[in-house]
N, C-alpha and C positions, 0 to 999 in steps of 0.2 A: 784372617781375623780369628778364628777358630786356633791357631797355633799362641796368637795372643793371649786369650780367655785362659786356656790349656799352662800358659808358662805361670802367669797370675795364679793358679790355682795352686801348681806347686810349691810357689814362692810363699802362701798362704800358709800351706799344708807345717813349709820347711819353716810357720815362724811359732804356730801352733805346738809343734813338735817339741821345740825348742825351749820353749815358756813350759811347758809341761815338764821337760826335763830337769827344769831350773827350778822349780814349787815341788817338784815328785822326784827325788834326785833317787836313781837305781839302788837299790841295798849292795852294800857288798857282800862280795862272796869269800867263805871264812872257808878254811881249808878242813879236810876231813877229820885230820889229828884233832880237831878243838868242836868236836862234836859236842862234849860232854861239858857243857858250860853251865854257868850258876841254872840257867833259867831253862834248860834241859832236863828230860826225866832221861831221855839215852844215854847210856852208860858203857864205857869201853874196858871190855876185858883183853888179854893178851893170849897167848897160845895156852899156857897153861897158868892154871889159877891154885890155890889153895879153897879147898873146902871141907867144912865139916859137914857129920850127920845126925840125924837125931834130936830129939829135945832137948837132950843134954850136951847136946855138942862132943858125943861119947867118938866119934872115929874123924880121923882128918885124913885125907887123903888129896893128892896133888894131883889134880884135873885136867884131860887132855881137851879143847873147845874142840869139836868136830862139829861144823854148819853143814856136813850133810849126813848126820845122824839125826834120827828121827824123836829120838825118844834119849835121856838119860840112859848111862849103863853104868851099872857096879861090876867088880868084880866078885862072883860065890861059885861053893864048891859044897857038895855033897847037898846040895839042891832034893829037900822030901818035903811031896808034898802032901797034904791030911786035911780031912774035913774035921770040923768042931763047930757042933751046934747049928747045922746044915748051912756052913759057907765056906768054900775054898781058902785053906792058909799053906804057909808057905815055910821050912825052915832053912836055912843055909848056914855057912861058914865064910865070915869072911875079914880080912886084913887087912890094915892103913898101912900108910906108907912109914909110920913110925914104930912099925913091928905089932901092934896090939891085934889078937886077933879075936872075935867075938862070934857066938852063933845067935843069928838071929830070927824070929818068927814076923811075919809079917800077912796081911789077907791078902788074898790074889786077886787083883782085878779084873785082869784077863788072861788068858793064853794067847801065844799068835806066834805065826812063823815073819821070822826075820832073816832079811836079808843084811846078812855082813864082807866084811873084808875076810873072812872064816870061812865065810861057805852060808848055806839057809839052813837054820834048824828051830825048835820050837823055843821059845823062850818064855817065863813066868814074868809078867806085869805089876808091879806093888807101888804103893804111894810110900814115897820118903820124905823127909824133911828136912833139906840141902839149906845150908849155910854159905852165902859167899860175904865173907867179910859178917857186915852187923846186919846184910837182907836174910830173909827166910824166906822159902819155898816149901810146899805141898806139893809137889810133882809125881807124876809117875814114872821107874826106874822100872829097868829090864834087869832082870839076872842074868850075867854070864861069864864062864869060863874065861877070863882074860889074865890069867899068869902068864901067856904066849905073847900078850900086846904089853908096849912100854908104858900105858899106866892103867889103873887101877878101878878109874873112874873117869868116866868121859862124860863133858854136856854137850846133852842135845840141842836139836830146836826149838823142844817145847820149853828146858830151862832158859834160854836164850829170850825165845820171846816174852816168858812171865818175866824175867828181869827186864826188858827191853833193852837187851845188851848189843853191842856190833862188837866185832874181833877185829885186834889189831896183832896179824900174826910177825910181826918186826920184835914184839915185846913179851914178855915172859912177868906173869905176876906185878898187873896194870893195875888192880884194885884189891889184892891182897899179900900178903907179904908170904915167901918163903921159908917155910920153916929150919931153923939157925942149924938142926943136926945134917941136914942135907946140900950139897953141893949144884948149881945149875948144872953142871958136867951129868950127874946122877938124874936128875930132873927128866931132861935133856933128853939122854941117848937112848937110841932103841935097841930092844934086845935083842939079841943072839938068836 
């Protein structure tokens, strides 16, 4: 009798289930590529991007996405730094990818030791103001020596997450265009 009750109960269960499925029909499941749909604020970048910097959109430089860097990095050189008006600034030299090279002063936000693909050593902390495509950014950027890496300018996580961007590393300049004087081959290859 108890086997009875027991089969009834599932047959219950398997008609409840059913009817639910039929008024509450499953969402599908839309592939990763189409993440970035009208009604999406995520946004997919490729391995590397185009970006500018500054208010004026004064340096462009082609971006290497690294999700496991911490922070934004520029590439600068001859890095001094100087107090004015009792708060830490910063000057440097540094070059886009379309030859322009500019010195620039910026306030220091912090000092900190970093860990790289280089080795650990101290690095200078500044806020910049990254352009990807028509977004802008407030971020903080590290200064460092990267003539020795194949590019110039890498995003971090913390650009990554202010855009709420994911990486689609199959594709190369996903939300920006590639500038017409340079080659993907050039883009691309690492250096020597």
């Amino acid at each position: 009798m108890a086997s009875w009750k027991l089969h009834l109960l599932y047959l219950s269960l398997g008609a409840a289930l059913f009817a639910v499925g039929k008024y509450y029909p499953t969402p599908e499941v839309t592939p990763a590529r189409t993440i970035a749909s009208a009604e999406s604020t995520e946004r997919i970048l490729g391995a590397f991007e185009f970006v500018e910097l500054g208010q004026d959109r004064g340096l462009g430089l082609i971006a290497k996405i690294d999700s496991g860097a911490e922070t934004a990095s520029i590439h600068a050189t001859d890095i001094k730094p100087y107090s004015q008006g009792g708060k830490q600034h910063v000057s440097f030299t540094t070059e886009d990818d379309l030859g322009k090279v500019q010195r620039l002063t910026r306030e220091v936000l912090k000092r900190d030791t970093v860990k790289s693909a280089s080795g650990t050593g101290v690095r200078y902390f500044i806020q910049e103001t990254i352009w990807i495509g028509d977004d802008v950014y407030d971020v903080e950027v590290n200064l460092a020596d990267r003539r020795h890496l194949s590019r110039k300018f890498l995003i971090g996580k913390n650009l990554l997450k202010a855009g709420n961007y994911r990486i689609d590393t199959t594709t190369h300049f996903h939300l920006t265009r590639k500038p017409a004087s340079l080659t993907l081959t050039e883009v691309t290859k690492p250096k020597e």
